[in-house]
C-alpha positions as CSV (number, residue, x, y, z in Angstrom):
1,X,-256.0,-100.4,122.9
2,X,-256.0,-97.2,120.6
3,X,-257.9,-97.5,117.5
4,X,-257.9,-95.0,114.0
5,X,-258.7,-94.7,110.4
6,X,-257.0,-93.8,107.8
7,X,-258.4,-92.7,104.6
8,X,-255.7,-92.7,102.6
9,X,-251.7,-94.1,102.9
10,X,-249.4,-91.9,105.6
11,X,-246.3,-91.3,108.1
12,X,-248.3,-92.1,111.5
13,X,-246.7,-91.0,114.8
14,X,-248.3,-92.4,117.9
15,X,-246.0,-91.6,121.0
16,X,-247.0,-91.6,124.7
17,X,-245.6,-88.8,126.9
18,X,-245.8,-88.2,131.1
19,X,-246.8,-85.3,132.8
20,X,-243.2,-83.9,132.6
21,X,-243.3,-84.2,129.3
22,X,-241.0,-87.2,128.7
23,X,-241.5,-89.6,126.0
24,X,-242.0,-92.8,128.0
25,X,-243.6,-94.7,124.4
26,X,-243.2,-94.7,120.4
27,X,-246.3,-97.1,119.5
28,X,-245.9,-95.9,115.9
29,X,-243.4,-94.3,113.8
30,X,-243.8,-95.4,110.2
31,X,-245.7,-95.3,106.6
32,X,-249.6,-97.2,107.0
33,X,-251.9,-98.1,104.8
34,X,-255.6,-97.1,104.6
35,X,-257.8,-98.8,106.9
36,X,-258.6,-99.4,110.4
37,X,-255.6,-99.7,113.2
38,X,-255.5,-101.0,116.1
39,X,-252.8,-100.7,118.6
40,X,-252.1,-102.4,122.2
41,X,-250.4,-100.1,124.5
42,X,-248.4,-102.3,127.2
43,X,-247.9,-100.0,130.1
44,X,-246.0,-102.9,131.8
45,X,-243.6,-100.9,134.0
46,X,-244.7,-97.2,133.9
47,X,-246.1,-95.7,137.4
48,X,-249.9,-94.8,137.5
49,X,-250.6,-91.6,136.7
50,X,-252.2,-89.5,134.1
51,X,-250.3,-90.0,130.7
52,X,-250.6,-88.0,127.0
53,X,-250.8,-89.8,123.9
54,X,-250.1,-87.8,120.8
55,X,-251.6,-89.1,117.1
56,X,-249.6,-87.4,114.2
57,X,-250.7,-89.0,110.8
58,X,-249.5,-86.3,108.1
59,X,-250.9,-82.4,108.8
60,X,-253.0,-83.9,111.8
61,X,-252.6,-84.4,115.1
62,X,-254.1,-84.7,118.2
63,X,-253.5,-85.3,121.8
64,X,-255.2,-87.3,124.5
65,X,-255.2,-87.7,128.5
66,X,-254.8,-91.0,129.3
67,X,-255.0,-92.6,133.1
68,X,-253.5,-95.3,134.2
69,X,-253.8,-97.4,137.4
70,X,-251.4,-100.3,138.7
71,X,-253.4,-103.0,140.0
């Protein structure tokens, strides 16, 4: 799960990439309002491995590592 805050109304971008830089994920791509979000990533399918998840809500953005294991 991947939780943020808005303040104030924007264009959020929440996209999940592989090492290769692939886009393997578009969790968001749209206009939300203020408030807290939360959203379920479903890696259903994708390989383990280490993963990058890039927040874009207006000017900001950031990037995180994510791992993930197959049972």
């Amino acid at each position: 799960m991947i939780c943020f805050t808005l303040s104030e109304r924007r264009v959020v971008a929440l996209e999940c990439f592989d090492v290769l830089g692939r886009e393997v994920a578009t969790l968001v791509d749209g206009e939300l309002n203020p408030g807290e979000h939360s959203i379920v990533f479903d890696a259903t399918g994708l390989p383990s491995g280490v993963y990058f998840v890039r927040f874009t809500a207006g000017k900001f953005y950031n990037t995180t590592t994510v791992l993930f294991m197959n049972k």
